[in-house]
C-alpha positions as MATLAB code, in Angstrom:
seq = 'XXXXXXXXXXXXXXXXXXXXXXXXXXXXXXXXXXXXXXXXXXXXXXXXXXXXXXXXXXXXXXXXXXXXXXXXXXXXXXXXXXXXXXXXXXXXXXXXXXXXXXXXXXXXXXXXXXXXXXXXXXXXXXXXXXXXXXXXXXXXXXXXXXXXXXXXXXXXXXXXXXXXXXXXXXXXXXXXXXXXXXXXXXXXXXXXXXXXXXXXXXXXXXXXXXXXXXXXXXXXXXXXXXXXXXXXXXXXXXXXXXXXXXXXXXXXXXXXXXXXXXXXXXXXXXXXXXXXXXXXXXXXXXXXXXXXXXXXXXXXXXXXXXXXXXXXXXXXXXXXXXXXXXXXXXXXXXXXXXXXXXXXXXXXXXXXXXXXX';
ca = [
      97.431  104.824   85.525;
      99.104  106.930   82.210;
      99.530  110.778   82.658;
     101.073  112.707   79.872;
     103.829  115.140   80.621;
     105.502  117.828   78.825;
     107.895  118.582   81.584;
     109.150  116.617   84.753;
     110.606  118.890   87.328;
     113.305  118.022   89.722;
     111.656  118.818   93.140;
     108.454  120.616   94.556;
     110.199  123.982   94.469;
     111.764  123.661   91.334;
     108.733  124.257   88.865;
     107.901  127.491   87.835;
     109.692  128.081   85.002;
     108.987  124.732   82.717;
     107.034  124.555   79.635;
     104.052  123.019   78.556;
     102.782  122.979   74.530;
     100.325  124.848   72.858;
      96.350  123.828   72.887;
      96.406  123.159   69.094;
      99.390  120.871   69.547;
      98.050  119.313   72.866;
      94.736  118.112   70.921;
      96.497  116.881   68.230;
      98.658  114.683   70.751;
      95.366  113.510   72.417;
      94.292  112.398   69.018;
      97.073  110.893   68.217;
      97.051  108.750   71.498;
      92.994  108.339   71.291;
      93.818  105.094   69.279;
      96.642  103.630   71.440;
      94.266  104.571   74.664;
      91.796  102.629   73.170;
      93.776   99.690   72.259;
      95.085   99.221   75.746;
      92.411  100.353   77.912;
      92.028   96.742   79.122;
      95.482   97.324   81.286;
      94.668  101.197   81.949;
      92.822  101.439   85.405;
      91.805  104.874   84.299;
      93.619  107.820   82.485;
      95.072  111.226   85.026;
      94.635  113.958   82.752;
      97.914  115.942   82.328;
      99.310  117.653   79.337;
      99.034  121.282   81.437;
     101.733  122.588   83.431;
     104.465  120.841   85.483;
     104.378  117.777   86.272;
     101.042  117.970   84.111;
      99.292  118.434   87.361;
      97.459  121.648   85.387;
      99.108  124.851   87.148;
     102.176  126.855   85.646;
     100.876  126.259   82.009;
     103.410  128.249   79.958;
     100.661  128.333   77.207;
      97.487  129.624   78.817;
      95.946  125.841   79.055;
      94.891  126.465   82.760;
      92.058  128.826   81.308;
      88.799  127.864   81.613;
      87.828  127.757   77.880;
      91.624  125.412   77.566;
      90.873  122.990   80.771;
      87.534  122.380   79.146;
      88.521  121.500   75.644;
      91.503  119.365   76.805;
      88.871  117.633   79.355;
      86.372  116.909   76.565;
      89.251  115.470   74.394;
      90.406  113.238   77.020;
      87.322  111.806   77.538;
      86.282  111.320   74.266;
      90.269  109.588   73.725;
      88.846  106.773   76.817;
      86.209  104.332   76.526;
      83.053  105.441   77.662;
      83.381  103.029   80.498;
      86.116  104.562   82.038;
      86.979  107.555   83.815;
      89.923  110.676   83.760;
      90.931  112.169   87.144;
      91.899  115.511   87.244;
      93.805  117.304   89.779;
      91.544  120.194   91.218;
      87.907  119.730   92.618;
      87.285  123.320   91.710;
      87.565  122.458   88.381;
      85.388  119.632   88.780;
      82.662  122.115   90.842;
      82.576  124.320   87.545;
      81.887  122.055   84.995;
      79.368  120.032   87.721;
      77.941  121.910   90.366;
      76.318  118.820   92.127;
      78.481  115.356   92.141;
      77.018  112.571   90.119;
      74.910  109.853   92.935;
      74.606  106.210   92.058;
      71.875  106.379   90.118;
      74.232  107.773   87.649;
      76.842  106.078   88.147;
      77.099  104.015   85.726;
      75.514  105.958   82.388;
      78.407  106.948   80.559;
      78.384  110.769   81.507;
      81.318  113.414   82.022;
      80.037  113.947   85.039;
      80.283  110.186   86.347;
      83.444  109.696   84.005;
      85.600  112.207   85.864;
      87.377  112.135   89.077;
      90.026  113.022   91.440;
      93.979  112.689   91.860;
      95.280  114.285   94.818;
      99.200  114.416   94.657;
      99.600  116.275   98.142;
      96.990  113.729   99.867;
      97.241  114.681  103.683;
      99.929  117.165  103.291;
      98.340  120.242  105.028;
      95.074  122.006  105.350;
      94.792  122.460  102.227;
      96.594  119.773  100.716;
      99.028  121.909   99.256;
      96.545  123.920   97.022;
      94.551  121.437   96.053;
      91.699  122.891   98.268;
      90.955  126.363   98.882;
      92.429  128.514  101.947;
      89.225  129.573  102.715;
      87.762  126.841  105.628;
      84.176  127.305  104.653;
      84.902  126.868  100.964;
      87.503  123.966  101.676;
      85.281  122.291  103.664;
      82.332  122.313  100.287;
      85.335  121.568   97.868;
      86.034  118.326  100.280;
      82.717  117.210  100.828;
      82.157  117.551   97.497;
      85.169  115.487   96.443;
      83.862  112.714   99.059;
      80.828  112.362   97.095;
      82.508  112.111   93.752;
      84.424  109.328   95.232;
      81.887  107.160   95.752;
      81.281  107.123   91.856;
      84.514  107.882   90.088;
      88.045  106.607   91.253;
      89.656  108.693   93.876;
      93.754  108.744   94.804;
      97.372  110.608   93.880;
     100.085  110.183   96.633;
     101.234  112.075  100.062;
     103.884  114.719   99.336;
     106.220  117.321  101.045;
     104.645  120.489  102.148;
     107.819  122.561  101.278;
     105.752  125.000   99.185;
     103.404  125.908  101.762;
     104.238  128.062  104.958;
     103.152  126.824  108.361;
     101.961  123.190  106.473;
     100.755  120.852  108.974;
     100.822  117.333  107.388;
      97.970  114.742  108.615;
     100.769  111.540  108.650;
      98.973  109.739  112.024;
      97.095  106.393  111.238;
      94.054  108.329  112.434;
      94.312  110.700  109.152;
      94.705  108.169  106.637;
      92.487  105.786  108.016;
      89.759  108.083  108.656;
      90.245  110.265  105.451;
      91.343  106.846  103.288;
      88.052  105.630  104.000;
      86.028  109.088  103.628;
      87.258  109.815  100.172;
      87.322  106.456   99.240;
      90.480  105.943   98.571;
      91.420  103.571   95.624;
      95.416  103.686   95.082;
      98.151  105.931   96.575;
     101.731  105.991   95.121;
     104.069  103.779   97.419;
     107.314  105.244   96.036;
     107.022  109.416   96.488;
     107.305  110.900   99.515;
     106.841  107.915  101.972;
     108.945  109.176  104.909;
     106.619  111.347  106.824;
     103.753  108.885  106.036;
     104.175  105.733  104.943;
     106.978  104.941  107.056;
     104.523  106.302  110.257;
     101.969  104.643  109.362;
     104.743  101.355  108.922;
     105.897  102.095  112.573;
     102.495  102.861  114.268;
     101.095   99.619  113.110;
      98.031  100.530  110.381;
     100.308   99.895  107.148;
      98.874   96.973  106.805;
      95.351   97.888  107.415;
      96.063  100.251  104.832;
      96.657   98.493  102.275;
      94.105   96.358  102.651;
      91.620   98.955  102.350;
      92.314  100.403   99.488;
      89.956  100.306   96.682;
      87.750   97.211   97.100;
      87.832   94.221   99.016;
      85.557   91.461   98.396;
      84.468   88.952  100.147;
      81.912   85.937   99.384;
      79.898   85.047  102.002;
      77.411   82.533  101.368;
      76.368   80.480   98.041;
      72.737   78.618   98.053;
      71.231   76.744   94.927;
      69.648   73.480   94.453;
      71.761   70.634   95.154;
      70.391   69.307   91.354;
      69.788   70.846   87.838;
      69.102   69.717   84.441;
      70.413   70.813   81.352;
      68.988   73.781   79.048;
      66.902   74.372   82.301;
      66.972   77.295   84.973;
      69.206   76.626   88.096;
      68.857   79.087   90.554;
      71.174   80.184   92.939;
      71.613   82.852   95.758;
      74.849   84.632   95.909;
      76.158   87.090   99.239;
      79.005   89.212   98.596;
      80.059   91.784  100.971;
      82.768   94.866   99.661;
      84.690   96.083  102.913;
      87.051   98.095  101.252;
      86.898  101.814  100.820;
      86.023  102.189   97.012;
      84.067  100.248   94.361;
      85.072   98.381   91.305;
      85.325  100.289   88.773;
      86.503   98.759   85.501;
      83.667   96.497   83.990;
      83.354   92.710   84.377;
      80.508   90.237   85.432;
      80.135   87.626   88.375;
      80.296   84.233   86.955;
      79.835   80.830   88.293;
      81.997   78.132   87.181;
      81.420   74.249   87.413;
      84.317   71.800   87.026;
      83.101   68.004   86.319;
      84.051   66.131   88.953;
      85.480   63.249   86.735;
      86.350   65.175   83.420;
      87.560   67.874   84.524;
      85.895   70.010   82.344;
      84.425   73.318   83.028;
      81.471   74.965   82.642;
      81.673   79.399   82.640;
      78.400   80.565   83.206;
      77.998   84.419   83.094;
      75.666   86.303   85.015;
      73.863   89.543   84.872;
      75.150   91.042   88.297;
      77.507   93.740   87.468;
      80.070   94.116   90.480;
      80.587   97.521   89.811;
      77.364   97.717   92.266;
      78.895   96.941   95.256;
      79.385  100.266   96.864;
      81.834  100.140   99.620;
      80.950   98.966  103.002;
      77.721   97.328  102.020;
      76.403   93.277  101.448;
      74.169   92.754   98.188;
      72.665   89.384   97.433;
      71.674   87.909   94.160;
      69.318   85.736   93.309;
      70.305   84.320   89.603;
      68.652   81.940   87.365;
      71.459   79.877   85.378;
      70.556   77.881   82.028;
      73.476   75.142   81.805;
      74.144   74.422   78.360;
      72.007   71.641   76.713;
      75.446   70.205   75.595;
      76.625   69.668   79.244;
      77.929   66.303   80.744;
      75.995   64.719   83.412;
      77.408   64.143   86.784;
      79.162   66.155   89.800;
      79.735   69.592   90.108;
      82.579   71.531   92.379;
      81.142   75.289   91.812;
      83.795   77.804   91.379;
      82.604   82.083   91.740;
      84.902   83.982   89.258;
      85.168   87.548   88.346;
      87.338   87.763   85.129;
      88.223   91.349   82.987;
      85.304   92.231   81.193;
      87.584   93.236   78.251;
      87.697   90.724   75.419;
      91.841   90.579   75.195;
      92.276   89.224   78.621;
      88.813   87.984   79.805;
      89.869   84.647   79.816;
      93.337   85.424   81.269;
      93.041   84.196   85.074;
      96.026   86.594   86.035;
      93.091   89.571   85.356;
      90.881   88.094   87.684;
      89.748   89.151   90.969;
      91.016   87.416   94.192;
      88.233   87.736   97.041;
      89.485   88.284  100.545;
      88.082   84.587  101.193;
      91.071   82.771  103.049;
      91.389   79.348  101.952;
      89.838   76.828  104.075;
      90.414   72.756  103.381;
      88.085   71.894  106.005;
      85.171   73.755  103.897;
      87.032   72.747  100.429;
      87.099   76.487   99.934;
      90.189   78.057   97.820;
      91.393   80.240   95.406;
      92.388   78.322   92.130;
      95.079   80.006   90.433;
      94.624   78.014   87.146;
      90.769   79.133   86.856;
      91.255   82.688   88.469;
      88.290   81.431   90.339;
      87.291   80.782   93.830;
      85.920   77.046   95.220;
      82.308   77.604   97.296;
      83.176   74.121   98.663;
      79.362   73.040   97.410;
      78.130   70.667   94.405;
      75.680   70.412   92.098;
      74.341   67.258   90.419;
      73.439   67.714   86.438;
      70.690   65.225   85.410;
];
């Protein structure tokens, strides 16, 4: 998760005076990067938009960038720097409610649009009230700034980490496991920073037992629940088969890939990757979704036994076929079932076969 800095101050109190670069120069940089971005947005889980003000976290600019007219012209630049499948957060919902006064629902998604593209960090996540500034001191307002930043979640990545309240008077930090489960799952919460600020919160949340739980949650968590197909198929014919996944995480998938089923020849040992249409960046948290697929197996394939294998490798082309960049589902192993992960295939056994004719 990249975010360009100009400056780096020392603490929370300690930022008012540092410098941040000119708009002219600050496009040119995001130019200059657009290519690099590109090259490596494989390994980039999405892109927090910096460049203005300490910490890049766009207050205190030095050079008038926090203007409306500067926020949107670096914002359009970023964007345009990123693949059009992937998304920017930015630090304040306000800024967010001006450029889009309703958040983006699921039936866009997925279409490419600043609106859907764009999303949240929170760097004082549970800190007070207001979250240290992030959200108005007005209730009423606060309340349509969070609200709206809950919906936005549910389409564009949402996290930051917990930090000290020091620069706001009377702060009362939300650090019990009711907060961050409650709010983890409401904004659906897809990373937090594990090394800033953990005393008041992670270590509470360590000690009261939820840590765990925690972790778990964040961002998605798949789980495969059922597989059904015919127990026989022919070659350069359509096999169907029914596949149930549930996501019981808090957040969706976000960065492109495709379900695919895998058979391994029983005997040769060779394997079959067969890619489907169903995009998992569909499964919305806290919901099932089944599939019913048709599968052509190559003309070309051996006859014989089948182990079937559900995969979901990268979608980008460098690493697709790199099982570290796979997905794990939740699934525990089970030998009884013949159902486990296979590290080698970044791929997960259904424990069922299928005959090829």
């Amino acid at each position: 998760i990249p975010r360009f800095v100009y400056n780096y101050p020392a603490s929370e109190t300690e930022y008012r005076d540092v410098t941040d670069a000119s708009l002219s120069r600050v496009l040119a940089h995001i130019a200059q990067l657009k290519p690099v971005l590109q090259e490596n947005s494989d390994v980039i889980a999405y892109l927090q938009a910096g460049f203005i003000g300490a910490w890049g976290e766009w207050h205190t600019s030095s050079n008038g960038l926090a203007s409306t007219t500067n926020r949107t012209a670096i914002r359009d630049a970023l964007l345009d720097a990123m693949p059009k499948d992937q998304f920017v957060q930015f630090r304040y919902p306000p800024h967010l409610m001006a450029w889009f006064a309703s958040a983006p629902g699921e039936s866009s998604a997925l279409n490419g649009s600043a609106a859907s593209r764009s999303g949240v960090h929170n760097d004082c996540f549970l800190a007070s009230a207001t979250d240290v500034g992030t959200y108005s001191d007005n209730a009423s307002t606060r309340t349509e700034q969070r609200n709206y930043t809950m919906a936005l979640s549910k389409v564009s990545p949402f996290g930051g980490e917990t930090c000290d309240p020091a620069d706001e008077d009377g702060a009362q930090p939300r650090t019990s496991c009711a907060a961050i489960l409650g709010e983890g799952k409401q904004f659906s919460l897809t990373y937090l920073n594990s090394e800033y600020h953990t005393e008041a919160f992670h270590s509470r949340w360590k000690k009261d037992g939820c840590y765990a739980e925690v972790q778990r949650s964040m961002g998605y968590r798949l789980e495969f629940l059922s597989t059904e197909h015919a127990a026989t198929a022919a070659a350069d014919a359509a096999w169907p088969i029914r596949i149930a996944v549930r996501n019981v995480g808090w957040a969706r998938p976000y960065k492109p890939r495709q379900l695919s089923v895998f058979l391994k020849h029983r005997v040769s040992g060779n394997v079959l990757k067969l890619v489907t249409s169903v995009d998992p960046r569909t499964w919305t948290a806290g919901n099932t979704f089944a599939h019913d697929i048709s599968i052509v197996i190559p003309s070309t394939a051996q006859s014989g036994e089948y182990d079937i294998y559900l995969a979901l490798p990268d979608g980008a082309a460098q690493i697709n076929g790199d099982p570290r960049f796979a997905v794990r589902p939740a699934n525990a192993d089970n030998a009884g079932n013949r159902q486990a992960w296979n590290t080698a295939l970044g791929a997960f056994s259904t424990g069922t076969i299928v005959t090829l004719k």
